[in-house]
C-alpha positions in Angstrom: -71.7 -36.3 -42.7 -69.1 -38.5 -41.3 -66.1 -35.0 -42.8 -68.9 -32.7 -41.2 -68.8 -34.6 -37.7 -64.7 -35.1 -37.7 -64.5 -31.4 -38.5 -66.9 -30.1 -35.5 -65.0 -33.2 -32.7 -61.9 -31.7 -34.0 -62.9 -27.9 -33.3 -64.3 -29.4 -30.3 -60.8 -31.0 -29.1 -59.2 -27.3 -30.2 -61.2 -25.2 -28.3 -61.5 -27.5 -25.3 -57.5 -28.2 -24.8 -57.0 -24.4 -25.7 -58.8 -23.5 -23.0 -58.0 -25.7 -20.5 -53.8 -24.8 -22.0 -54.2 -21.3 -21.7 -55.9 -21.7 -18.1 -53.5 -24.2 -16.0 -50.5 -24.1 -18.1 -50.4 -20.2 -18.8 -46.4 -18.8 -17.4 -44.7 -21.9 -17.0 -41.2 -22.7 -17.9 -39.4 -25.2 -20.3 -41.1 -27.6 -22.6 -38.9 -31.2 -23.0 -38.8 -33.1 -25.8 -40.4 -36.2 -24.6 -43.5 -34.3 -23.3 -43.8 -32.5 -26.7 -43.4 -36.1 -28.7 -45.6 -37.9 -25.7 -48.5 -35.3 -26.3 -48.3 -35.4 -29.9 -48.5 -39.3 -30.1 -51.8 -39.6 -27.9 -53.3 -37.1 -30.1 -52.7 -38.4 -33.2 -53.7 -41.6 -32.2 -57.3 -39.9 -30.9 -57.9 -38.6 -34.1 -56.4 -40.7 -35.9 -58.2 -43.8 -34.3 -61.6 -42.0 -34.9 -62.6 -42.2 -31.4 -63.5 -38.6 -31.9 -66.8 -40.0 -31.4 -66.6 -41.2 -27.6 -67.8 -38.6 -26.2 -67.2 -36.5 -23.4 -65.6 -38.8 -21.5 -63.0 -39.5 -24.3 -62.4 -35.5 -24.7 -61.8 -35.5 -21.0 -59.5 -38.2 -21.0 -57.6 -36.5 -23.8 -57.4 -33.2 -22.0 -56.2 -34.3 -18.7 -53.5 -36.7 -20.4 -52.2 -33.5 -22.2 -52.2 -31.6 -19.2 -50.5 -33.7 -17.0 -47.7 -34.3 -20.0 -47.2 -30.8 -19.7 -47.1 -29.9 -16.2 -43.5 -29.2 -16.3 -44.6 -26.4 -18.2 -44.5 -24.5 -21.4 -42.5 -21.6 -22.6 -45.6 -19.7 -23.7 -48.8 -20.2 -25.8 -47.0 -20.3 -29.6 -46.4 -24.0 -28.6 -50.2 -25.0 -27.7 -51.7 -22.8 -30.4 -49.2 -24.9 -33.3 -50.4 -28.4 -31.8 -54.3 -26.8 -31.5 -54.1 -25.9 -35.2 -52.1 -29.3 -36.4 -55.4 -31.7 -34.8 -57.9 -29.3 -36.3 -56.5 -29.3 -39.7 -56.2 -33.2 -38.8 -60.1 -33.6 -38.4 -60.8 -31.8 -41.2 -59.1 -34.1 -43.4 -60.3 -37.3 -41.7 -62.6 -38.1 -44.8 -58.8 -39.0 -46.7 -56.8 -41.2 -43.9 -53.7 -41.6 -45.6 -53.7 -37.7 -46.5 -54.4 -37.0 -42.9 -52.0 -39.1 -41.8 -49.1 -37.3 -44.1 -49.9 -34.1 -43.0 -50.2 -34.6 -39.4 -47.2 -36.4 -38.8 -45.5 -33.7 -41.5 -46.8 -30.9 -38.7 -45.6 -33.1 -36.2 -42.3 -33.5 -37.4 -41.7 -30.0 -38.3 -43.2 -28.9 -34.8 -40.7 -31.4 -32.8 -37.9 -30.2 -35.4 -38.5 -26.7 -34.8 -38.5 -27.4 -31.5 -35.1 -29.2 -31.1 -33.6 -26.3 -33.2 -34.8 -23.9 -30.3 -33.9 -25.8 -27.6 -30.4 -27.5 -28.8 -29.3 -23.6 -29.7 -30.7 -22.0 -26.2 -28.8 -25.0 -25.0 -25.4 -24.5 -26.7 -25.6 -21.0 -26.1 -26.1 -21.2 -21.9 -23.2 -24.0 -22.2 -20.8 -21.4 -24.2 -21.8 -18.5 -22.0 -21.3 -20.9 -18.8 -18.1 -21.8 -20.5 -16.7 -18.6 -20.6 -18.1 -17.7 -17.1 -16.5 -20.6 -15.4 -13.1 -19.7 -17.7 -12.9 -15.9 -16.0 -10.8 -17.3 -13.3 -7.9 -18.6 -16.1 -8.3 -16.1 -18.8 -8.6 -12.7 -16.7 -7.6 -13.1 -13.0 -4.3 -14.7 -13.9 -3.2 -11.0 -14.0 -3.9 -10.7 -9.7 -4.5 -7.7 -10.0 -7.5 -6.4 -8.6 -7.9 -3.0 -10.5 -7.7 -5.2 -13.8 -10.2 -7.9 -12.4 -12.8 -5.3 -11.3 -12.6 -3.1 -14.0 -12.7 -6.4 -16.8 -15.4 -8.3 -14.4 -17.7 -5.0 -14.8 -17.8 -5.1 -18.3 -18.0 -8.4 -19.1 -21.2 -8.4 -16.3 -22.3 -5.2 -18.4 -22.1 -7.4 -21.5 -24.0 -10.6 -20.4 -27.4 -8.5 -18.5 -27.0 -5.5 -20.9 -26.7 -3.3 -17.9 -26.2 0.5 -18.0 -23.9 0.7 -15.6 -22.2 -1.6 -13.4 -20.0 -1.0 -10.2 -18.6 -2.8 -7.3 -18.7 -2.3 -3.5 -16.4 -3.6 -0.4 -18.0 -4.9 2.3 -17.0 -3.9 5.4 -18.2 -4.1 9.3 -20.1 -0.7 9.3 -21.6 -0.8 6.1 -21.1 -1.8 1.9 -18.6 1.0 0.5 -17.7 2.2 -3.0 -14.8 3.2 -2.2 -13.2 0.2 -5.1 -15.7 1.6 -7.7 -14.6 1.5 -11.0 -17.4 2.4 -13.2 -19.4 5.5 -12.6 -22.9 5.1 -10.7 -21.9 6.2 -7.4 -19.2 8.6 -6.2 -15.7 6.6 -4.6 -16.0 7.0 -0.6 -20.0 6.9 -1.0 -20.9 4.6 2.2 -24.1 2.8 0.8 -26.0 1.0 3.7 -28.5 -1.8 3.2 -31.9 -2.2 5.6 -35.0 -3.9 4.9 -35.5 -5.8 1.7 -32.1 -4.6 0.7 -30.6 -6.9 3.6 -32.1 -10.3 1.6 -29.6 -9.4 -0.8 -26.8 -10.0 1.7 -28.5 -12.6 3.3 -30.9 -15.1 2.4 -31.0 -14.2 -2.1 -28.7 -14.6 -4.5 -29.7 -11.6 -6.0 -32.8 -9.0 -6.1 -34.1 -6.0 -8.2 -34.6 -3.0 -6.0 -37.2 -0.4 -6.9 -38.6 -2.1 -9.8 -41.9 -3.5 -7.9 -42.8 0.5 -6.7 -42.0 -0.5 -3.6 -39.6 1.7 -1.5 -36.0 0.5 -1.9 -34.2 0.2 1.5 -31.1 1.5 0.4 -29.6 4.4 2.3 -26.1 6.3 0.3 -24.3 8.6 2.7 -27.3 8.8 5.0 -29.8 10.0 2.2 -32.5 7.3 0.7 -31.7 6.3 -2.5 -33.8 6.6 -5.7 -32.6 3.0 -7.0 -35.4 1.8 -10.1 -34.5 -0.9 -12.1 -30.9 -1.8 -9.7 -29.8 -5.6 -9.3 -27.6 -6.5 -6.4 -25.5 -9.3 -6.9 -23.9 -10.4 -3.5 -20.1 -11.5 -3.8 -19.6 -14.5 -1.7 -16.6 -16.8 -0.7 -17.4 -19.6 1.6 -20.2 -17.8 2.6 -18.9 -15.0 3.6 -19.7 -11.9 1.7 -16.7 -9.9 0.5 -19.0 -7.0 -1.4 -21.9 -6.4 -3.9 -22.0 -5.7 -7.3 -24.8 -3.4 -8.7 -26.0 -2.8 -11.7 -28.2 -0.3 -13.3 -30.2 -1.1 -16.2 -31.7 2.1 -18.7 -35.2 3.3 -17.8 -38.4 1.4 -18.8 -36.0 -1.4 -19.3 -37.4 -5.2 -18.6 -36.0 -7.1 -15.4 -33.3 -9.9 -16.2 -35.3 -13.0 -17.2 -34.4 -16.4 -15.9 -31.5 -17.7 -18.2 -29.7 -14.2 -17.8 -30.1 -14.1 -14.3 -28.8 -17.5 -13.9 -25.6 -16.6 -15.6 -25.2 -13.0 -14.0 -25.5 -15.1 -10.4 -22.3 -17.7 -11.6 -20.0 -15.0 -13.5 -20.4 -13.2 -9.9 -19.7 -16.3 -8.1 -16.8 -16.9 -10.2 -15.9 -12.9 -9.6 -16.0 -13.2 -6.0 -13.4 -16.0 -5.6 -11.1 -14.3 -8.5 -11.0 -11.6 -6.5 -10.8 -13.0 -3.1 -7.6 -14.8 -5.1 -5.9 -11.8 -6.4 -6.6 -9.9 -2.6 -5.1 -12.9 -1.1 -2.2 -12.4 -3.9 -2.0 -8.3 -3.2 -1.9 -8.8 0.3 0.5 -11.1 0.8 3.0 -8.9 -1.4 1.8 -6.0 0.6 3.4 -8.4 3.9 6.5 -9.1 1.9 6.8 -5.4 0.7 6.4 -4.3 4.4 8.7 -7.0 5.9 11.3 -5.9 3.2 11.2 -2.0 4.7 11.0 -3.0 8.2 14.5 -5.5 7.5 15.9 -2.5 5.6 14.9 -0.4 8.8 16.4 -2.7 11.3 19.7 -2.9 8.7 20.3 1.1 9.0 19.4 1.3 12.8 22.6 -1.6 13.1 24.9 -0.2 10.7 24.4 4.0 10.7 24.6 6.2 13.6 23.0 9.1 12.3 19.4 9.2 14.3 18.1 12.2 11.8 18.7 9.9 8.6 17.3 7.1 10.6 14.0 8.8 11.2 13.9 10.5 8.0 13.4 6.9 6.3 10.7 6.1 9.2 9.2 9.1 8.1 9.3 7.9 4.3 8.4 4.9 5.2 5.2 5.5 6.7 4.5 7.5 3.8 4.6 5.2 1.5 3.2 2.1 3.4 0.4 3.7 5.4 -1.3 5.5 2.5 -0.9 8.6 4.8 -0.3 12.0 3.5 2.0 13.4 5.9 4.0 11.8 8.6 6.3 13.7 11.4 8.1 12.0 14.1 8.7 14.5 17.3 11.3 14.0 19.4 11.5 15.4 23.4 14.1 17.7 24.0 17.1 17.5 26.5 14.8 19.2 29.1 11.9 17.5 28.8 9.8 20.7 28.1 8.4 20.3 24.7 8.3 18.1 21.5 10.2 19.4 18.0 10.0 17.8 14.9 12.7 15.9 14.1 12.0 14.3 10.6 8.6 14.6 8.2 7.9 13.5 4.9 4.7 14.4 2.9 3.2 17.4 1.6 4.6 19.5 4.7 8.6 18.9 4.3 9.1 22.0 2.9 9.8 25.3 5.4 8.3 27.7 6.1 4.6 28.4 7.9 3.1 24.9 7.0 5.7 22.7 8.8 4.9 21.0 11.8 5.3 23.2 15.2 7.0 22.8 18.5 4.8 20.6 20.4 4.4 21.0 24.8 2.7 18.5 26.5 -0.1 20.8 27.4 -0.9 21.1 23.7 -2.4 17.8 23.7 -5.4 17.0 25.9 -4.8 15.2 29.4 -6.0 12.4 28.2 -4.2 12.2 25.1 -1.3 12.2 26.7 -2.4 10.2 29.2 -2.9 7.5 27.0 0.6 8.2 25.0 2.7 7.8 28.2 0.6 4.8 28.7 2.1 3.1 25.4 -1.3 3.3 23.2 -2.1 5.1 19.6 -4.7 8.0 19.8 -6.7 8.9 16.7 -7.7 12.5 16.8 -9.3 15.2 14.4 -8.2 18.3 12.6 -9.2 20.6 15.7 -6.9 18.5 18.2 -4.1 18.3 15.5 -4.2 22.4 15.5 -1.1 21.8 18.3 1.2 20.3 16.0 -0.3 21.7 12.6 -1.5 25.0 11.3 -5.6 24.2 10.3 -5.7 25.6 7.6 -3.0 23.4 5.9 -4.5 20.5 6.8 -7.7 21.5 5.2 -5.9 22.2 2.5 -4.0 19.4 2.1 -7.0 16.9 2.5 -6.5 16.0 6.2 -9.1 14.1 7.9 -7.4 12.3 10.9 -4.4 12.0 12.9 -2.8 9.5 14.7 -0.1 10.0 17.2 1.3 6.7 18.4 4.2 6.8 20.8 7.5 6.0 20.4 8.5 4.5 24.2 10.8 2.7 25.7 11.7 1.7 29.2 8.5 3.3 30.2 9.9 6.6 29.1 8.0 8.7 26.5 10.8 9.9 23.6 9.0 11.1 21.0 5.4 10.5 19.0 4.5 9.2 15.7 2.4 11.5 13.9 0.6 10.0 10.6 -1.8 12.2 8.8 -4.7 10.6 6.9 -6.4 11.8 4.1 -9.9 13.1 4.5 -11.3 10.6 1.9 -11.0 8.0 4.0 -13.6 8.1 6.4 -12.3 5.6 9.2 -8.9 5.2 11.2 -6.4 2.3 10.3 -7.6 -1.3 10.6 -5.7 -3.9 12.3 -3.1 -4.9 9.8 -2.2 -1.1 9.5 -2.0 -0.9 13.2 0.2 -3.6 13.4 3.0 -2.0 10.9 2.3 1.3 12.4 3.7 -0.3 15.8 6.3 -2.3 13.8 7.8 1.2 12.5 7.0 2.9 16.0 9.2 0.2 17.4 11.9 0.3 15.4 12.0 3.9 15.8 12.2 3.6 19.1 14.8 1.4 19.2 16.5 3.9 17.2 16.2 6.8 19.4 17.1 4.0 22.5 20.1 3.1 20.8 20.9 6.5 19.6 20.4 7.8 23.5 22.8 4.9 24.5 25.3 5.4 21.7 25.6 9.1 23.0 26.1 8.1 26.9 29.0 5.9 25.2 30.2 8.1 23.5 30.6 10.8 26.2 32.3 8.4 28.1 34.7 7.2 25.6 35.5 10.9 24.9 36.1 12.0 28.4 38.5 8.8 28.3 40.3 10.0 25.2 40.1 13.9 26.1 42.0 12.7 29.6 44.6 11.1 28.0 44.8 14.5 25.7 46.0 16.4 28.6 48.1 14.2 30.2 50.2 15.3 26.5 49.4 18.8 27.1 50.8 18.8 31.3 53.9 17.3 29.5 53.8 20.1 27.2 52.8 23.6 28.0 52.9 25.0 25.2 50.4 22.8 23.7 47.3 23.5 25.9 44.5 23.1 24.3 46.1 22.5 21.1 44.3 18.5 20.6 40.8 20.4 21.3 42.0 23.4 18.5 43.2 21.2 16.1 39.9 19.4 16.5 37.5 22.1 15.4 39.7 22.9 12.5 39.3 19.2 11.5 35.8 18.6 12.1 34.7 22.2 10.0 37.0 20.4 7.1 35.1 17.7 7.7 31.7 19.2 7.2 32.8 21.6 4.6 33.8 18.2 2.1 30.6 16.7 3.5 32.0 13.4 5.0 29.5 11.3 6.4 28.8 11.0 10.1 30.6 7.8 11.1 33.7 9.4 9.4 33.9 12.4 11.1 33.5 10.4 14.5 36.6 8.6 13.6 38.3 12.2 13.0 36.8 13.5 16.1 38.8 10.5 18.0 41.9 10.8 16.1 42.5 14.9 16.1 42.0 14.9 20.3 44.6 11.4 20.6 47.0 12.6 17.0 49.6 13.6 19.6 49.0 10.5 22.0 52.9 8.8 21.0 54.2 12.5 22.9 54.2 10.7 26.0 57.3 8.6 24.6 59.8 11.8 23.3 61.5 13.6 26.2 60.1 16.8 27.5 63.6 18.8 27.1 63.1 17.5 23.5 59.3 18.7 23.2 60.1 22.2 24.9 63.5 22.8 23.4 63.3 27.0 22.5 66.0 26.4 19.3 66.5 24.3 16.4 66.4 20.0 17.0 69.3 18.3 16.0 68.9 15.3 13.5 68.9 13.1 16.2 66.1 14.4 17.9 63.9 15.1 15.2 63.8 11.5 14.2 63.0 11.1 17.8 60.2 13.4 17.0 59.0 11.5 14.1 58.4 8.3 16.4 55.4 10.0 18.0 53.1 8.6 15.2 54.2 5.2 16.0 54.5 5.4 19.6 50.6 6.8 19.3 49.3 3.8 17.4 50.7 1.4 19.7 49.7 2.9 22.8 45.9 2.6 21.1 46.5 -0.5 19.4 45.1 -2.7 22.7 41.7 0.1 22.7 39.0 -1.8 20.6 36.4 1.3 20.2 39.8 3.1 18.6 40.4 0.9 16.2 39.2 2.7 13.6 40.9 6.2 14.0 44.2 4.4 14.2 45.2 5.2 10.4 44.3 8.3 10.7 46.7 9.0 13.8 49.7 7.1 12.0 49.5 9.1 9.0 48.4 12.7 10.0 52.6 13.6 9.2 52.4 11.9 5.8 53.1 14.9 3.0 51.1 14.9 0.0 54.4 14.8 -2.1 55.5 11.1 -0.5 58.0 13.2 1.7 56.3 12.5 4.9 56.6 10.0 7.8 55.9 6.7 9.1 55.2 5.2 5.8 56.3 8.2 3.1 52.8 7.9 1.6 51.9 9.9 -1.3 48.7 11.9 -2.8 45.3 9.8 -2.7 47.3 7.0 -0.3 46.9 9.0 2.3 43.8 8.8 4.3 41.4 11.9 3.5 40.9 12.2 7.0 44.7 12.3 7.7 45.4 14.4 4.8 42.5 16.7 7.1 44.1 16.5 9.9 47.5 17.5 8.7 46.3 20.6 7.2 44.4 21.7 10.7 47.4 20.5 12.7 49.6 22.5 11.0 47.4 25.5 10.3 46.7 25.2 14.7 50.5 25.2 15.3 51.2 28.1 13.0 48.6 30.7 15.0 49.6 29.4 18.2 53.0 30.3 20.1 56.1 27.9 20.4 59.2 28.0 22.5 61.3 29.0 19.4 58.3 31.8 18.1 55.5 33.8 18.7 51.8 32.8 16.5 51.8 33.9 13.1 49.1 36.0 11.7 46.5 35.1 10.0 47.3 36.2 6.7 51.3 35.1 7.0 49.1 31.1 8.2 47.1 31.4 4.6 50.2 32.0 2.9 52.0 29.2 4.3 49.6 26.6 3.2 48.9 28.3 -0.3 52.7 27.8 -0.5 52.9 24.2 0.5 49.8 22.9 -1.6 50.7 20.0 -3.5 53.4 19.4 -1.6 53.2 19.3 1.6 49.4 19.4 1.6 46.3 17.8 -0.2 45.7 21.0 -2.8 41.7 20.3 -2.4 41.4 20.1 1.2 43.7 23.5 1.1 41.2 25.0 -0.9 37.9 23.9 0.8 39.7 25.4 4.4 40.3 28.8 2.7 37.1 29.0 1.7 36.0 28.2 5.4 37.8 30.9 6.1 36.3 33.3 4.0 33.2 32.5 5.1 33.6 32.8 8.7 35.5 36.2 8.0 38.6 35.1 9.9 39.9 32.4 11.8 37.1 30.1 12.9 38.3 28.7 16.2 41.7 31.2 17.2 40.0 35.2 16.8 
């Protein structure tokens, strides 16, 4: 009787706590040890004590104590069902108290073992998993590169949910872009907008499934609802302010991230978000340094080149290759003020021909366009409006979505614009750090073309000065009219056939109009003497070189031609005068401008002969190459002269 009555109180406690289990306890979470070894104590001890036999009251005792020990909740019904079956097979056996006591605290003991086991390795395996997560920063953003960060981040996010597919949005004002995708899932330059539920992401959630409830997912891509079943947004915040959103795609009929994996996928996107803040902070700030660096480089030609066309063809480069534009053209007004032509370009237009920027009038662009370029702002305008300085069909071709013209001003005066072509990919003008080197380049362009404008007036002025001082020579010596602005050309077409640089053939310019300046000092009766010179006034003669470079010596913005005007009667055998220099001593621009000095003198009349012809002129310097002449600057002048057909300057 008494093995009868412990069995039924024992079937009695099963059914009643299962029940009552199963009812109030039925999705909770963890199970702790100390609830699981609390329970198990007090029901030993019921059954144990044999107050099986107490009655109701003692079963309802019993099942609130176990409930209440487990109202931090169970992680599912195996748990309950094990402790059910260890008190049953514990009343059954209450006829043999030392048996029932083995095996009860045996199923005990292997119930809180198993239980440690489960718990200790779902432990270690969150700490090693939140151990890696919290080690991304060292281990994979030291690189600071974004690219690398996104593209590892993905996967390893891929990895830890068992995601599909996994990509990565920018926020931005007007919307969440994927424009730094780097997984497929949605095209780059998709603008994916977030409305309804979808904002909670942003906003109040560390994270939500869209689409998996049935209910309509507010998620708009390009205008156009999206389909998005089974999608988990993960928000990517830094000091609470969201930088962009992570989604991820899981396969169809797939399960929702339980707790644990969500909890981790939250942190490794916490830790993604500041990684990559990091490495933007990083990319940007070499970006400044980069465009500091051009700029310096900028301002360094601008001081130390006069050539505007090279200095604008490096703007042009420039904004090229720090804009992310595909075609930049700087247009320049002409003299008259009547219409814009391009004066340097860079991009997929530099080559000729139909495709190249046109000649732009101010009546091409619309009133208030221009308006707003004469007032010193930037205007951003489409295809259509850039027809006036583009064909349309190229930039379709090419790609091109926008154009901005930004003016390149100074003293209130319109010179030129700054045209930057951008690519049709990108779906919204430059932001403000892009503005801000855009006007960095437009002003040191426009200090260029300032400078260059001022250089010229200078330089006009400084030439009429030297070109005055030419013909007070030529008054003292009829013969020589317009010999300095003869000799000259010669020089200068020299010049441009070797391909000397600008600045140098400014500095031959100067000399070939003032390489007779030291005339003034040698007697006219000695300068227009129709026969032979005697010895004596020969070397009279010879002082001219000398006499000329100290007359200029006091004349700072002459400095520089002065060698070339001391040594233009050097002879390329050492035979010459001041100095008897020889060969590659010389100065090549004096060795120039002995060549057209003497070739200008040989087709021109003197008071002792008439002009030689052209052909006798060619001979005379075939005959003195190497001696009296520089061989290769002889050679490059013939060769002028067969081009041109003739005598260049003296027909």
């Amino acid at each position: 009787m008494k093995s009868e009555a412990a069995l039924g109180s024992g079937n009695k406690v099963g059914e009643r706590l299962r029940f009552s289990l199963e009812k109030r306890l039925a999705g909770k979470g963890h199970l702790s040890l100390a609830d699981v070894a609390s329970f198990c104590e007090a029901l030993s001890l019921f059954v144990y004590a044999g107050q099986e036999g107490s009655g109701e009251a003692g079963l309802e005792a019993l099942e609130e104590s176990a409930c209440a020990l487990f109202e931090s909740g169970v992680t599912g019904h195996e748990l309950a069902d094990a402790l059910l079956d260890a008190a049953e097979n514990a009343s059954a056996a209450r006829e043999g108290e030392v048996t029932f006591n083995r095996d009860f605290l045996r199923a005990q003991a292997a119930i809180m073992r198993a239980m440690e086991r489960a718990e200790r390795g779902k432990r270690e395996e969150m700490e090693r998993r939140l151990a890696e997560i919290d080690g991304f920063p060292e281990t994979i953003a030291a690189t600071l590169d974004p690219p690398t960060l996104k593209r590892m981040g993905l996967e390893r996010l891929k990895e830890i949910t068992g995601a599909r597919e996994a990509c990565l949005f920018r926020y931005e004002e007007r919307g969440i872009y994927a424009r730094d995708i780097e997984i497929s899932g949605v095209c780059p330059g998709e603008r994916m907008v977030l409305e309804g539920r979808a904002e909670i992401v942003l906003t109040r959630e560390k994270g939500a499934y869209l689409g998996a409830d049935g209910e309509p997912p507010g998620v708009l891509i390009d205008g156009k609802r999206a389909d998005l079943p089974g999608r988990l947004f993960l928000p990517l915040v830094v000091r609470g302010r969201t930088t962009g959103l992570v989604m991820l795609e899981r396969g169809p009929g797939e399960a929702v991230l339980g707790a644990d994996a969500l909890r981790i996928a939250r942190r490794f996107a916490d830790r993604m978000a500041v990684a990559l803040e990091n490495a933007g902070l990083h990319s940007r700030e070499q970006r400044k340094i980069r465009e500091m660096l051009a700029l310096l480089e900028l301002t360094r030609a601008i001081n130390s080149t006069l050539d505007l066309e090279e200095i604008l063809e490096r703007v042009a480069r420039m904004s090229v290759d720090l804009c992310g534009v595909r075609e930049c053209v700087v247009y320049l007004k002409d003299a008259g003020g009547g219409y814009y032509q391009p004066a340097a370009r860079h991009g997929f237009l530099s080559g000729d021909g139909e495709e190249g920027p046109r000649f732009l009038r101010p009546g091409d662009l619309g009133g208030e366009c221009l308006r707003c370029l004469e007032d010193g702002k930037h205007e951003l305008v489409g295809v259509v409006e850039a027809e006036a300085m583009f064909p349309r069909h190229a930039l379709l071709e090419h790609g091109v979505g926008k154009v901005l013209l930004h003016p390149l001003s100074s003293r209130e005066r319109l010179n030129g614009i700054l045209v930057l072509c951008y690519p049709s990919s990108r779906d919204k003008g430059p932001d403000r750090d892009e503005l801000e080197l855009i006007a960095a380049i437009a002003a040191q362009a426009s200090m260029a073309i300032e400078n260059a404008s001022l250089y010229e007036d200078i330089e006009r002025s400084y030439y009429s000065t030297i070109r005055a001082l030419a013909r007070a020579i030529e008054v003292k010596d009829p013969y020589t009219h317009g010999h300095s602005e003869r000799v000259t050309e010669y020089a200068l077409i020299i010049a441009e056939a070797m391909h000397l640089d600008e600045r140098e053939k400014q500095k031959l310019k100067y000399a070939a109009t003032l390489h007779d300046i030291g005339k003034i000092g040698i007697a006219g009766r000695v300068l227009n003497k129709p026969g032979a010179l005697t010895e004596e006034e020969y070397s009279h003669v010879k002082t001219h070189p000398l006499l000329g470079d100290s007359i200029i010596e006091p004349v700072e913005f002459l400095q520089e031609p002065r060698p070339i005007i001391l040594h233009h009667h050097e002879r390329y055998d050492g035979k010459g005068y001041p100095d008897g220099l020889k060969g590659e001593d010389i100065p090549l621009s004096a060795r120039i401008l002995s060549v057209a000095d003497a070739f200008e003198a040989m087709r021109s009349d003197r008071p002792y002969r008439r002009a030689l012809p052209l052909a006798e002129a060619v001979e005379e310097l075939k005959r003195n190459a190497g001696t009296q002449f520089d061989p290769r600057v002889v050679r490059v002048f013939l060769s002028v002269l067969e081009a041109y057909g003739g005598d260049p300057v003296n027909r």
